[in-house]
C-alpha positions as CSV (number, residue, x, y, z in Angstrom):
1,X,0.0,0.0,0.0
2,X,1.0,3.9,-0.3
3,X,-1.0,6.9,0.7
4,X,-2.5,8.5,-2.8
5,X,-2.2,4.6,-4.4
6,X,-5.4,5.4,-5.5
7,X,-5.2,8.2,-7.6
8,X,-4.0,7.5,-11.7
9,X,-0.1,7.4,-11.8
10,X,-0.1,10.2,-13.9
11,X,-1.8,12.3,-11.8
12,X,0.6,11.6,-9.0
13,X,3.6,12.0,-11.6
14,X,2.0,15.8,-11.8
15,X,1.5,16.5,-8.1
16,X,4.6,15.2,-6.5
17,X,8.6,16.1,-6.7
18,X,8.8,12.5,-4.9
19,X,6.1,9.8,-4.3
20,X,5.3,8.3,-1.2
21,X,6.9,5.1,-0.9
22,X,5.2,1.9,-0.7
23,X,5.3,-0.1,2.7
24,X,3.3,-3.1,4.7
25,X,2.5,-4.4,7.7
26,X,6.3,-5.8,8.4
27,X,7.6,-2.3,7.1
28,X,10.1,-1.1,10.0
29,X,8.4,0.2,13.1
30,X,9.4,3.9,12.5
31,X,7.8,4.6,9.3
32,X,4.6,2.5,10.1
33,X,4.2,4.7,12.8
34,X,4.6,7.6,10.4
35,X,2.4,6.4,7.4
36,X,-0.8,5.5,9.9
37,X,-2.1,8.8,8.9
38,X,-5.7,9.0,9.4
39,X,-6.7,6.1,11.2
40,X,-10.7,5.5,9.7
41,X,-12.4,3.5,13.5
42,X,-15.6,1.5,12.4
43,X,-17.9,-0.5,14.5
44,X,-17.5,-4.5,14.6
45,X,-20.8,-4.3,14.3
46,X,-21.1,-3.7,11.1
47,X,-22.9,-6.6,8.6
48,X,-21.1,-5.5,5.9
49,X,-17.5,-4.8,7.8
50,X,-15.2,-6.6,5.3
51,X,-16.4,-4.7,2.3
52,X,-16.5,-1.9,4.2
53,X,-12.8,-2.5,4.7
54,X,-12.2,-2.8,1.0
55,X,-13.9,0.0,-0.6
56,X,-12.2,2.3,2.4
57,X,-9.1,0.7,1.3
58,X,-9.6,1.8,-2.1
59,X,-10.6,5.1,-1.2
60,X,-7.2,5.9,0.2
61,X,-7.5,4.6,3.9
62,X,-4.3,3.2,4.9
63,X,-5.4,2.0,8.7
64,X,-8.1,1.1,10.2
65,X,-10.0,0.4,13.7
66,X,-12.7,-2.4,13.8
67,X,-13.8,-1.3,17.1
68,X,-15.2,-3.6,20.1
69,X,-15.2,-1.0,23.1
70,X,-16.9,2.7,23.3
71,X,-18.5,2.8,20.0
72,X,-20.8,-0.1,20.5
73,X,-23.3,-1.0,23.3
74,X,-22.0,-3.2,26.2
75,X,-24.7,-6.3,25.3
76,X,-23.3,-6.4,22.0
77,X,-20.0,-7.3,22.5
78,X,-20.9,-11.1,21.7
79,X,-22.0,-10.6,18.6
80,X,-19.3,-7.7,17.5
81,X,-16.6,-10.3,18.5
82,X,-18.2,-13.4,16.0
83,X,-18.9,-11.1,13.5
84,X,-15.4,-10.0,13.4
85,X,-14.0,-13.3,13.3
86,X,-16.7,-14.2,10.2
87,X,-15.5,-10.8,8.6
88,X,-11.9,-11.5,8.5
89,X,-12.3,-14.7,7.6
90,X,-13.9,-13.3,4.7
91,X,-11.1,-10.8,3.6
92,X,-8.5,-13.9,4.1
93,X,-10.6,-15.3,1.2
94,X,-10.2,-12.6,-0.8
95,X,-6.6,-13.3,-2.3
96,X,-6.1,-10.3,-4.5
97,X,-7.4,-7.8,-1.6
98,X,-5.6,-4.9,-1.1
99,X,-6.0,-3.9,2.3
100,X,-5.3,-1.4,4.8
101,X,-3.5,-1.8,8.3
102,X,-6.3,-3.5,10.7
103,X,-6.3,-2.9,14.3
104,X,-8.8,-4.1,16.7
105,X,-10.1,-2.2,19.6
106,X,-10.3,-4.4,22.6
107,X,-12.0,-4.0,26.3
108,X,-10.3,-6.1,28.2
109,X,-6.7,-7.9,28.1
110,X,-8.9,-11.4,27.8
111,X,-9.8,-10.2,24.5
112,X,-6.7,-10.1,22.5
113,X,-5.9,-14.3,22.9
114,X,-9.3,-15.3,22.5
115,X,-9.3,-13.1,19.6
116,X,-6.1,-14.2,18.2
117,X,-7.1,-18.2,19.0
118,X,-10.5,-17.3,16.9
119,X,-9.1,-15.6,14.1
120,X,-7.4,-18.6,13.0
121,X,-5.4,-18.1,9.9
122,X,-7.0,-14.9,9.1
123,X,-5.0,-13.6,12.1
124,X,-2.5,-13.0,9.4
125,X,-4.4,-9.8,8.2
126,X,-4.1,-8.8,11.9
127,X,-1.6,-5.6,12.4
128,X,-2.7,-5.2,15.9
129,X,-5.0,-4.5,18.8
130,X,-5.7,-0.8,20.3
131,X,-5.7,-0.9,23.9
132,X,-8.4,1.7,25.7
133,X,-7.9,3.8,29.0
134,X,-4.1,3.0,29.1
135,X,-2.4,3.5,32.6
136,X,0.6,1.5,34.1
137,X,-1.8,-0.6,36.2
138,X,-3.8,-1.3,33.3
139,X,-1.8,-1.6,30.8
140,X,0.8,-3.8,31.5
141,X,-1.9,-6.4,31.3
142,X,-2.9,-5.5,28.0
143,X,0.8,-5.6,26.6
144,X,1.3,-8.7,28.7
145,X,-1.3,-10.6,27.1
146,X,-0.3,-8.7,23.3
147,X,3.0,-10.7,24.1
148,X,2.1,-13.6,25.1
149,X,-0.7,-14.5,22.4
150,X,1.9,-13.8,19.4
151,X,3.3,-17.1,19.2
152,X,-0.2,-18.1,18.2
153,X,-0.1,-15.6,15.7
154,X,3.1,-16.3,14.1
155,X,3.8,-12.6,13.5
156,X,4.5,-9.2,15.5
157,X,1.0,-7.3,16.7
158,X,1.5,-3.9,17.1
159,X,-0.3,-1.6,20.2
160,X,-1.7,1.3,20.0
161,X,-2.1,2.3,23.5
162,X,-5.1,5.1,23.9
163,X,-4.6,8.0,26.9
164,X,-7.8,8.7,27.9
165,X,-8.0,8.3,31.6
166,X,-9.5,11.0,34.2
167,X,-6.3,10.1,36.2
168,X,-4.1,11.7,32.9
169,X,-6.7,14.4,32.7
170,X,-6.6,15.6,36.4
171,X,-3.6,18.1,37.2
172,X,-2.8,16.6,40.9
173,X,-2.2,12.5,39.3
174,X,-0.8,13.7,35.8
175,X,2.7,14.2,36.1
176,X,2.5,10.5,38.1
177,X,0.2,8.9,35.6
178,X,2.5,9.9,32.7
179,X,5.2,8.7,34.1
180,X,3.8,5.5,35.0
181,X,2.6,4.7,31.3
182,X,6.2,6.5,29.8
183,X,7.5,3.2,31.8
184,X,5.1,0.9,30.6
185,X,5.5,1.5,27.2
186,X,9.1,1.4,27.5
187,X,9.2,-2.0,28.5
188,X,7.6,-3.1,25.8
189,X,8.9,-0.3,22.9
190,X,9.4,-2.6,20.2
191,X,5.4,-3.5,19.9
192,X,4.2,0.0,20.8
193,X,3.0,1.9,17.3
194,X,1.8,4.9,18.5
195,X,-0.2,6.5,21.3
196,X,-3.2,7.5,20.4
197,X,-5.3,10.7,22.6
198,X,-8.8,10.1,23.5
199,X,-9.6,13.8,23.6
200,X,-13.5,13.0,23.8
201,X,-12.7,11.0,27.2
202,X,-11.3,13.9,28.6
203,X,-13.5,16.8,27.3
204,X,-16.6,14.1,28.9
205,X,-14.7,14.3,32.9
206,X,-15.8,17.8,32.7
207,X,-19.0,18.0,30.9
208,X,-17.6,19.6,27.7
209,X,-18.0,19.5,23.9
210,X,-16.2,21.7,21.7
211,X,-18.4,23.3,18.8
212,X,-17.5,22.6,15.0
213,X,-15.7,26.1,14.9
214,X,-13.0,25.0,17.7
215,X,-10.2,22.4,17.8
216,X,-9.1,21.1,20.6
217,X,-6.8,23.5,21.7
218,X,-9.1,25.6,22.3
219,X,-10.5,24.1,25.0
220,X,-7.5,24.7,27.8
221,X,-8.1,21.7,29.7
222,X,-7.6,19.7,26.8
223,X,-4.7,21.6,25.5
224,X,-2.9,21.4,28.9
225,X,-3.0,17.1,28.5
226,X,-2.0,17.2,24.9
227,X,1.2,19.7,25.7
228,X,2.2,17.1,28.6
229,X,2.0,14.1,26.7
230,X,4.0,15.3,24.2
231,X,6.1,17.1,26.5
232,X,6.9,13.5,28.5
233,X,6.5,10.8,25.9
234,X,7.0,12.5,22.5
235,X,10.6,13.6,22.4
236,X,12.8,13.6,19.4
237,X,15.1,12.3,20.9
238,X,15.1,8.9,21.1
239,X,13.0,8.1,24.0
240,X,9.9,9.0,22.9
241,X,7.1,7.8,20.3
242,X,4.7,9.1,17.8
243,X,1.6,10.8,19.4
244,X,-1.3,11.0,17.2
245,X,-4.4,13.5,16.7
246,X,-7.1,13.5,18.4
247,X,-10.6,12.8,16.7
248,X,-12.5,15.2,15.0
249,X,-16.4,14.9,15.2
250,X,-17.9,16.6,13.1
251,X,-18.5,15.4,9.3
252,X,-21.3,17.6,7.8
253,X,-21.9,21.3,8.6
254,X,-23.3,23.4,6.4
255,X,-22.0,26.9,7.6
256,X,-18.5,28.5,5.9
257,X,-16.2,25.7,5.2
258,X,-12.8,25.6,3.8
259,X,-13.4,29.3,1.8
260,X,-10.3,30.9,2.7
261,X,-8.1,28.0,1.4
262,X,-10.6,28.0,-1.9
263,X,-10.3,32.0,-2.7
264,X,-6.3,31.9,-2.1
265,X,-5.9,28.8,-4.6
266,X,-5.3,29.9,-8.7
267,X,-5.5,26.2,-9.0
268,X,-9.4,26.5,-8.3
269,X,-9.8,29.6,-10.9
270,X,-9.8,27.2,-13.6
271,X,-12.0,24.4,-12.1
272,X,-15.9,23.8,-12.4
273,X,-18.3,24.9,-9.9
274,X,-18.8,21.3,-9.2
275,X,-15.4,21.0,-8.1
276,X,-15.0,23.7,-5.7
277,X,-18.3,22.7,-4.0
278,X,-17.2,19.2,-3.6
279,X,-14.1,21.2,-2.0
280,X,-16.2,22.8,0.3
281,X,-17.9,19.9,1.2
282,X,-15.2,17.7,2.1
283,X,-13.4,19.9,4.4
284,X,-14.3,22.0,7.6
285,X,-12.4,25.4,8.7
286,X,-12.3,23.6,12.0
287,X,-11.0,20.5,11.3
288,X,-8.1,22.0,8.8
289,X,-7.3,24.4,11.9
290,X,-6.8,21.3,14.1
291,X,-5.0,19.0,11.7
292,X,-2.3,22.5,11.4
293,X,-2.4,22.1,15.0
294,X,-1.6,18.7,16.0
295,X,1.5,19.4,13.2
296,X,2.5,22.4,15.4
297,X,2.4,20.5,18.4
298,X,4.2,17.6,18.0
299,X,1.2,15.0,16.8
300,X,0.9,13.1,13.6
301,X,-1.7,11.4,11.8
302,X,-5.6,11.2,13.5
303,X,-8.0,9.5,14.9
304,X,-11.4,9.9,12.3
305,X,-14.9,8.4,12.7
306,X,-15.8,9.0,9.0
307,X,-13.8,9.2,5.4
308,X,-14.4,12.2,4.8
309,X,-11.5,13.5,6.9
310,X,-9.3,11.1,5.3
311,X,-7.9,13.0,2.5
312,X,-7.5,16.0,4.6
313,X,-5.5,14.6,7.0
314,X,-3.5,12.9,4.3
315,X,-3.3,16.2,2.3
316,X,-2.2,18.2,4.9
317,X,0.7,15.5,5.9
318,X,2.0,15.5,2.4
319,X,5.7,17.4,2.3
320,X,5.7,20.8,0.3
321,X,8.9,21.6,-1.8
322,X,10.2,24.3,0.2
323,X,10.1,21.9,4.0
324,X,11.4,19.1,1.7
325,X,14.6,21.6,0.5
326,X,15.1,22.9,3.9
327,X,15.3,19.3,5.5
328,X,17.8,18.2,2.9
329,X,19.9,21.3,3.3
330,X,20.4,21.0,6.9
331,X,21.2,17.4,6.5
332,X,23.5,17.4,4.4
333,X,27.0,15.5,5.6
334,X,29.0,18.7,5.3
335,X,27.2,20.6,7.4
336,X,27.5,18.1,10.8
337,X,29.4,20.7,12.4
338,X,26.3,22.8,12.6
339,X,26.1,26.5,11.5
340,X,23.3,29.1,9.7
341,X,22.7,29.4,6.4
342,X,19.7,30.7,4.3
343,X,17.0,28.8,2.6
344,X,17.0,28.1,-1.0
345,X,13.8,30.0,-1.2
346,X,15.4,32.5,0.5
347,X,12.7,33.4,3.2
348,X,14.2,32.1,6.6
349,X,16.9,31.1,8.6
350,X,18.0,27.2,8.4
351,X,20.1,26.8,11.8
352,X,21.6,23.0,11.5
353,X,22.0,22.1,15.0
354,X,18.5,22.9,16.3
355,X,16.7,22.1,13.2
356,X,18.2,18.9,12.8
357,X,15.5,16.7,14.9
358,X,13.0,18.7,12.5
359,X,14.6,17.9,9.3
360,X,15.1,14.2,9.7
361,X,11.6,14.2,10.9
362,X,10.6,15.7,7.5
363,X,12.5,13.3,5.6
364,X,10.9,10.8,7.5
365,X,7.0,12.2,6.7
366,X,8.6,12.9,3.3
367,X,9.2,8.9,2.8
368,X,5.6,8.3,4.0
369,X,3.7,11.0,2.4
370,X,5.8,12.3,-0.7
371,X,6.9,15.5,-1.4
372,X,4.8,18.2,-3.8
373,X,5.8,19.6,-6.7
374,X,6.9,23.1,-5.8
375,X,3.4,24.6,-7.4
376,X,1.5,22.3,-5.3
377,X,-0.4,22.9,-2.7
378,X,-3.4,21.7,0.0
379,X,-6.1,22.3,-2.0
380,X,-4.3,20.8,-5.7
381,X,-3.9,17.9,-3.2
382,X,-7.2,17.6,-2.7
383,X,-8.7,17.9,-5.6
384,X,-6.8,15.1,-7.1
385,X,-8.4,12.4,-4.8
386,X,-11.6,14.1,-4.9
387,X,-11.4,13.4,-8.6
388,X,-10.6,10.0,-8.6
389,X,-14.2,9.4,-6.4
390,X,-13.2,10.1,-2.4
């Protein structure tokens, strides 16, 4: 798989300097963690999960979350868990599938052998199981039980541990809680993906909801958690992991969307009416503001609960020209020693030493994501896979 594999080659030959790269499920660790991007979560629920899977897959999802926890209703839990057995059983028929990352979203640490023991041979589609409410109490059990039921699978399963917990949220156990789940993971780094942030968790332990018109860090409280995590367990500096973005809820409101990005674009001055209204309608001021956001902070990829944020999210992670020339500058073997020099579009200041966890950071995304032609931007990004049917 490769994120915009399903758009025409042609059209990617015109949009980017440098393709993403293809990778799968055994790819190394670091750029999995990377190319997750937006990370589609459906119900297990669902009677019609497996082609669900596909046509997401040819959309331009490149993970997803068959979920067995919050988003269905405690009494069906029985019959998510057999119909997720039936429904990989039925992808594992499908030889010529091309299919995205799967994760499952468990309850309890139980889950994941049972699941594994149930799954049969299909447990080879299986990338891994996303473990909810993570602390160290809880979630060395999880892990534990992720390592102990791999034999049966015959293959590494990858966690994605989610930080959601009141104790994380609440000032006077945060500093303690993080620290407890930055040893946790540690113990068992080579099978942790990512972390994933359950913002909704936290915005519910005091009542709030943020409107369509806010992202998360607007809401302080929530801001305040996001800024630790990343302060404790996303350092560039070896010791810490990839921190994704936190879900966006919203998929269909009708007030001003996307318009700024639309009137600043010469690409769109040429397109059909058509075109810039599908624009409109697959994008949200808010959720753009947010995706910028988690960039800024520290986060990559997201947590989304409907495709319509996929190609945002993946737009938005795609390298432009100019970060792609400044990473390769500062990188470059002669200039280990450190020193300034100006960019070669001659608009800021490249310092080697401190911008050197940035740059190989960017190459990194870069490999993931590709790199845009230099007259290629957001929107021209997005209009290619809205063309091609997203």
């Amino acid at each position: 798989m490769r994120h915009f594999g399903h758009i025409a080659p042609e059209v990617r030959e015109r949009i980017f300097h440098r393709e993403p790269c293809e990778f799968t499920a055994d790819s190394p660790a670091r750029l999995l963690s990377v190319a997750l991007g937006a990370t589609l979560y459906s119900p297990a629920t669902r009677p019609r999960l497996a082609d669900d899977v596909l046509k997401q897959a040819a959309r331009g999802v490149v993970s997803m979350v068959l979920c067995l926890e919050d988003s269905i209703d405690d009494a069906d839990v029985p019959a998510a868990e057999e119909n997720l057995v039936r429904q990989f059983t039925d992808l594992a028929g499908r030889a010529d599938a091309d299919l995205p990352l799967l994760f499952v979203r468990v309850r309890t640490p139980g889950q994941i052998p049972d699941l594994v023991r149930r799954l049969g041979p299909a447990v080879r589609l299986l990338t891994g199981f996303v473990l909810p409410k993570f602390t160290e109490e809880r979630g060395m059990a999880f892990l534990e039980a992720l390592a102990a039921a791999e034999p049966a699978a015959g293959r590494r399963l990858y966690a994605m541990p989610v930080l959601e917990s009141p104790e994380l949220l609440y000032r006077e156990s945060r500093m303690a809680t993080l620290e407890g789940i930055g040893r946790t993971v540690d113990k068992h780094r080579d099978r942790v993906l990512a972390l994933r942030l359950g913002v909704t968790d936290f915005c519910s332990s005091y009542g709030l909801r943020r409107a369509p018109d806010m992202t998360a860090y607007d809401v302080q409280v929530v801001a305040s958690v996001i800024s630790d995590v990343v302060n404790v367990l996303g350092r560039a500096d070896g010791t810490g992991f990839t921190v994704t973005g936190p879900v966006w809820e919203y998929f269909r409101v009708q007030e001003r969307m996307f318009k700024p990005q639309l009137r600043q674009s010469p690409f769109l001055q040429v397109q059909a009416v058509a075109l810039r209204e599908k624009l409109i309608e697959h994008a949200m001021d808010g959720l753009l503001r947010e995706i910028s956001l988690d960039h800024a902070n520290g986060l990559l990829g997201k947590t989304c609960i409907h495709p319509s944020h996929v190609l945002p999210v993946h737009a938005l992670s795609v390298v432009s020209h100019e970060e792609f020339s400044d990473a390769q500058d500062i990188l470059r073997p002669e200039r280990d020693g450190g020193g300034v020099l100006k960019s070669a579009y001659t608009n800021k200041m490249n310092e080697v030493k401190p911008h050197r966890a940035w740059a190989e950071r960017t190459l990194l995304r870069a490999e993931a994501f590709g790199v845009a032609n230099a007259d290629i931007g957001f929107v021209e990004l997005l209009a290619a896979g809205l063309a091609d049917g997203t």
